[in-house]
Structure formats: structure tokens, C-alpha cells
C-alpha positions in Angstrom: -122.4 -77.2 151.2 -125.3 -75.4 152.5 -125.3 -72.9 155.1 -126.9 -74.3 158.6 -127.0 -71.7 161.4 -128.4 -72.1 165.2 -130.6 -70.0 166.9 -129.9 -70.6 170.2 -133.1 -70.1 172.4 -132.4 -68.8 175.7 -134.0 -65.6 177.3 -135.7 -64.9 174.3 -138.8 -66.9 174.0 -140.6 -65.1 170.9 -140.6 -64.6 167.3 -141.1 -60.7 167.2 -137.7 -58.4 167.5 -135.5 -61.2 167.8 -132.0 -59.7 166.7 -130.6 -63.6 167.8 -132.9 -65.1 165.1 -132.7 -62.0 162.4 -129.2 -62.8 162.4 -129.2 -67.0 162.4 -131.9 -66.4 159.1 -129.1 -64.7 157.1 -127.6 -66.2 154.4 -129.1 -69.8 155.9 -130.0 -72.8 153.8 -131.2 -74.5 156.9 -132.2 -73.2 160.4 -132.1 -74.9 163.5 -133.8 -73.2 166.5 -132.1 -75.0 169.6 -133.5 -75.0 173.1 -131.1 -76.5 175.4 -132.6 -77.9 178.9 -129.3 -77.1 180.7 -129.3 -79.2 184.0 -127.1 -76.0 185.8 -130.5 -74.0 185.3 -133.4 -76.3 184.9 -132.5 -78.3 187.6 -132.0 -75.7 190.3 -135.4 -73.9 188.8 -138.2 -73.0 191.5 -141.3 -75.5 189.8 -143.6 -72.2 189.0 -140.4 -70.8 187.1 -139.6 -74.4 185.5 -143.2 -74.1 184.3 -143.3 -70.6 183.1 -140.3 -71.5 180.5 -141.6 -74.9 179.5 -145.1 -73.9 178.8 -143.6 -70.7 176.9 -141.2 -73.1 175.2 -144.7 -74.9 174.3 -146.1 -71.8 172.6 -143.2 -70.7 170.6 -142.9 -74.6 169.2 -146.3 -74.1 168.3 -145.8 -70.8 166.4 -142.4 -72.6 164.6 -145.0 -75.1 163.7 -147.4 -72.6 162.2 -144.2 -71.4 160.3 -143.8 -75.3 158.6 -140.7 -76.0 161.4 -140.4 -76.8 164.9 -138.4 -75.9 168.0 -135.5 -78.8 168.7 -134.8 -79.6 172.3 -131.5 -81.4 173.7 -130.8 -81.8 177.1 -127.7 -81.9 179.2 -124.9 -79.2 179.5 -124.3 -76.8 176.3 -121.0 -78.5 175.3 -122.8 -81.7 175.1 -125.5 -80.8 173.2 -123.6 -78.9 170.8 -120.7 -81.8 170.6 -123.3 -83.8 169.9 -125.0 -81.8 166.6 -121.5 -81.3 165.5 -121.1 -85.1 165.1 -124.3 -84.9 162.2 -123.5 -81.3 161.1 -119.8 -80.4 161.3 -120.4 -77.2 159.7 -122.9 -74.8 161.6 -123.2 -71.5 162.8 -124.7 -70.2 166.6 -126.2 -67.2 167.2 -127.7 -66.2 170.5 -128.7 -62.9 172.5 -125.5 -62.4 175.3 -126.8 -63.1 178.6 -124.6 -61.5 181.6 -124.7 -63.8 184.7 -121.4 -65.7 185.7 -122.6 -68.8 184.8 -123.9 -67.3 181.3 -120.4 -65.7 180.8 -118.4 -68.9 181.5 -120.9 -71.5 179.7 -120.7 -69.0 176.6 -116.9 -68.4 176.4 -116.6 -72.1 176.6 -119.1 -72.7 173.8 -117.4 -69.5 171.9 -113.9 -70.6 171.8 -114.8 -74.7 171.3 -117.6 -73.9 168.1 -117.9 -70.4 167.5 -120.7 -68.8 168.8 -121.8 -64.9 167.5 -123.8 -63.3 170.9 -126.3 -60.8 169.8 -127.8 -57.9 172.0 -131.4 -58.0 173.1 -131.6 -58.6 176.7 -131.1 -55.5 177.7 -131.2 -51.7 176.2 -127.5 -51.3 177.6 -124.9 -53.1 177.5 -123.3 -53.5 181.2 -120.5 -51.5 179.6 -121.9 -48.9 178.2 -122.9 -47.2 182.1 -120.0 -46.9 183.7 -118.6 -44.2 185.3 -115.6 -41.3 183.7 -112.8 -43.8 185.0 -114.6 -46.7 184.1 -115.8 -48.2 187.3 -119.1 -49.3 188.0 -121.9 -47.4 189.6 -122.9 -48.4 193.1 -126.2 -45.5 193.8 -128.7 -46.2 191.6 -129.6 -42.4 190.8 -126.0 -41.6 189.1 -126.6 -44.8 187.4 -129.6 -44.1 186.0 -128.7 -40.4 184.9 -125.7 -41.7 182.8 -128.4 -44.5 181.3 -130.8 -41.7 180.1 -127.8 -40.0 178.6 -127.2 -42.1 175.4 -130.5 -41.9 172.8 -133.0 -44.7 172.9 -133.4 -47.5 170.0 -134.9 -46.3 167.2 -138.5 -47.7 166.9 -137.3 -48.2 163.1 -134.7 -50.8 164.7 -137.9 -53.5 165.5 -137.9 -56.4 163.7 -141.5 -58.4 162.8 -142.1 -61.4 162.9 -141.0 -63.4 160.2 -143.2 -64.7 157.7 -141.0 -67.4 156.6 -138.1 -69.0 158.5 -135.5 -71.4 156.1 -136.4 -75.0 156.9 -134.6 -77.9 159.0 -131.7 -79.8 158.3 -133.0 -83.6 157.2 -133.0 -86.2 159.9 -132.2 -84.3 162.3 -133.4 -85.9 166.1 -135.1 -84.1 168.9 -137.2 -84.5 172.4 -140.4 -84.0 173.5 -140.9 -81.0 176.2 -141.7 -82.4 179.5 -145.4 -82.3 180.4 -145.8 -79.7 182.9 -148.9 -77.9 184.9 -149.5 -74.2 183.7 -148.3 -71.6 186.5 -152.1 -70.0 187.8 -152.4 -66.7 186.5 -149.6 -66.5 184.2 -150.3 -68.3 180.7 -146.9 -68.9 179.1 -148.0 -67.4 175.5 -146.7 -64.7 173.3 -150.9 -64.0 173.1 -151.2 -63.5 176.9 -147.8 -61.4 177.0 -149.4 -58.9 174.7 -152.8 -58.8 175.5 -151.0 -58.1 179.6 -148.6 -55.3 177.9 -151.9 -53.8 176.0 -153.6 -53.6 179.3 -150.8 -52.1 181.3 -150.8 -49.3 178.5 -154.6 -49.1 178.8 -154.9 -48.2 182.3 -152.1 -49.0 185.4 -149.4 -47.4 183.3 -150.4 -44.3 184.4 -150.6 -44.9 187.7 -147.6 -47.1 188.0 -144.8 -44.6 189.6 -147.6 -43.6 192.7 -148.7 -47.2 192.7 -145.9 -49.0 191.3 -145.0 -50.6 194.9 -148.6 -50.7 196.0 -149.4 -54.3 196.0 -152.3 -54.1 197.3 -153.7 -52.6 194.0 -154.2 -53.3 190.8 -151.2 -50.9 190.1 -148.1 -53.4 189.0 -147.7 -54.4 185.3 -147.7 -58.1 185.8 -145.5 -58.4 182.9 -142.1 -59.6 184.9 -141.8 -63.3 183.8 -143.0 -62.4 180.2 -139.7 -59.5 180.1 -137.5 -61.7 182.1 -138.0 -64.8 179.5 -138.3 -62.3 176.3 -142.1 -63.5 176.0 -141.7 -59.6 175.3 -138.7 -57.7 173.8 -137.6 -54.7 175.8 -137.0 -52.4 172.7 -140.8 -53.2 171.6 -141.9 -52.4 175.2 -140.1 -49.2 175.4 -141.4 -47.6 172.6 -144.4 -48.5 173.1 -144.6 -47.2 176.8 -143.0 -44.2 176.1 -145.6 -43.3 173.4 -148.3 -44.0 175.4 -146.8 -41.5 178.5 -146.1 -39.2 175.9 -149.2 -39.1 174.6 -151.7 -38.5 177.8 -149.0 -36.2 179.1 -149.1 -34.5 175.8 
């Protein structure tokens, strides 16, 4: 029997870096990437944010297209949707980036213990775990927090992950749903395109101004990049390297 293994598309919107997907493409005969519309979440959505993911949702189908597959959309809680595929595919694999909100965490341990489901990182740099302090509480103050962050290396840019060329096809007959037509969000195209070409112009100019301008709103000083980081339009490993270089580099 073939191998058929889930990417489960959550806060990772993109093709590039995407340790979730690297790890879904191994060993696969067939590939399903799965976007769930999870009433707990969509439903309760401001309409600009509902937007933002649908019309990024929109974009990355487009690239899976470009790629010979397509993105498959359920609706309705996880357990559902997965209960459901299991019905047609009895043997599949999940894989999906670990997200840390209480929901996340309950939804996941559910899925975990009734399917299997492997959780990847990618969300963050650092795992919630890895900053705590000597007797393993929590910090409260940012700046302690932040000194015991800087403390462990960075990523290695080597780490990145392209985007794939090639991605193994769909299972046959399998059924899916059309994204709901929404209006873009003004000022915020939903596309990996526009997420670069925003990062590229942070680099380019506010970057360098960002920490006496950061909180200037006023100016043109802010990166504009939070929806594109919080849905993983960009990954945070790509970002940092590639902000650090460019500091590095007029500082140098």
C-alpha cells in the first residue's frame, strides 16, 4: 500500500522553509495538503483577518496548482474532518508545525492520540520550553527573558529549506471545497509575492531605522510584515537570517 501523508496547513501559509511539508514529502507516494476551516477559529475571526488567511489560502492553492496539485479544504472541527478522510484512506500520516495556544494544544492532543499526528517546529525560533528560567519557571520581565533567548545559537542559514520543485501527487478521487469568495484586506495582498517584495523593502530602508522608529506610527518606520509572519506568508528562520545580514552588514 502506498504511503499517503498530510500536510496539515495551519500557520504556515507558504511553500519555502516549510519543515511541516519537508517532512509530509518523505517517503510519500501521495500527498495531501489539508486546510481545515475550523469553525472554533474561522468563525470567531475579525472579517479583515478571515480575509487575510482566505485570500493567502487562495495564493498558495494557486502555487500547489503551478506544482500539478492543489490545496484540499474541509470544513468543520479537526476530528471531523480527519474522521472523515480516514473513512477513504485508513492509512495516512499528519504532519503539521506545533502551534502553542490552548485551544491549539487541546485540538492537537485530541487529533494526536485518536490518528497520530507528528507536530513539527516552525512557528517560532524557540520552543516555549527552551526559555525558562534555572528552576524551570517561566519568565515574567521581558529583559531576563530575552537575555536567556539570545543565549542558545541561532538556526543555521544551512537549515532553510527551498521550495520544492516537485511535490508527490494526490490520492485518486479524493473530494474537496471551493474557498469562500472573499474581498481582499486594503493594503495587505494575501501573496507569498507581496510578503517578499514587503520583507525586501523593510531590508532596503526602515530596517535601519526600526528600533528609533519602531513605535513611531506616524512614520514610515514599521515593517508591515505582521500578518504575513503571523500566518507564515514568511518563515521566521528565513527572516532572521536575512535581517541579521542586512544589520550586519551596514553596521559592518
Amino acid at each position: 500500500m502506498s504511503q499517503l501523508n498530510i500536510w496539515w496547513v495551519r500557520r504556515d501559509i507558504r511553500l519555502k522553509d516549510n519543515q511541516a511539508l519537508q517532512a509530509a514529502m518523505k517517503d510519500a507516494e501521495n500527498l495531501i495538503p489539508l486546510f481545515i476551516i475550523e469553525p472554533e477559529l474561522m468563525e470567531t475571526a475579525a472579517p479583515k483577518r478571515r480575509a487575510f488567511i482566505l485570500n493567502a489560502l487562495k495564493d498558495l492553492d494557486q502555487q500547489l496548482r503551478d506544482l500539478d496539485t492543489r490545496l484540499i479544504l474541509r470544513q468543520g472541527p479537526a476530528k471531523r474532518a480527519f474522521a472523515q478522510l480516514k473513512e477513504n484512506f485508513p492509512d495516512i500520516a499528519i504532519f503539521a508545525h506545533e502551534d502553542f495556544s490552548p485551544f491549539a494544544r487541546e485540538r492537537d492532543a485530541e487529533i494526536q492520540e485518536s490518528y497520530g499526528l507528528s507536530l513539527l517546529p516552525g512557528a517560532v525560533l524557540r520552543h516555549p520550553t527552551e526559555v525558562l528560567k534555572d528552576n524551570g519557571d517561566p519568565y515574567i520581565v521581558y529583559t531576563p527573558y530575552k537575555n536567556k533567548w539570545y543565549e542558545d545559537s541561532m538556526p543555521n542559514p544551512g537549515d532553510l529549506m527551498p521550495s520544492s520543485k516537485e511535490l508527490p501527487p494526490l490520492p485518486e478521487k479524493i473530494e474537496t471545497m471551493d474557498l469562500p469568495e472573499v474581498d481582499h484586506v486594503k493594503g495587505y495582498s494575501a501573496t507569498a509575492e507581496e510578503a517578499q517584495k514587503r520583507f525586501t523593502a523593510f531590508l532596503d530602508s526602515s530596517i535601519q531605522l526600526y528600533k528609533s522608529q519602531g513605535d513611531r506610527m506616524d512614520l514610515e518606520g514599521t515593517s508591515q510584515l505582521s500578518p504575513y509572519l503571523r500566518f507564515g506568508l514568511l518563515s521566521i528562520r528565513g527572516s532572521l537570517h536575512k535581517s541579521t545580514d542586512e544589520v550586519s552588514a551596514n553596521e559592518g
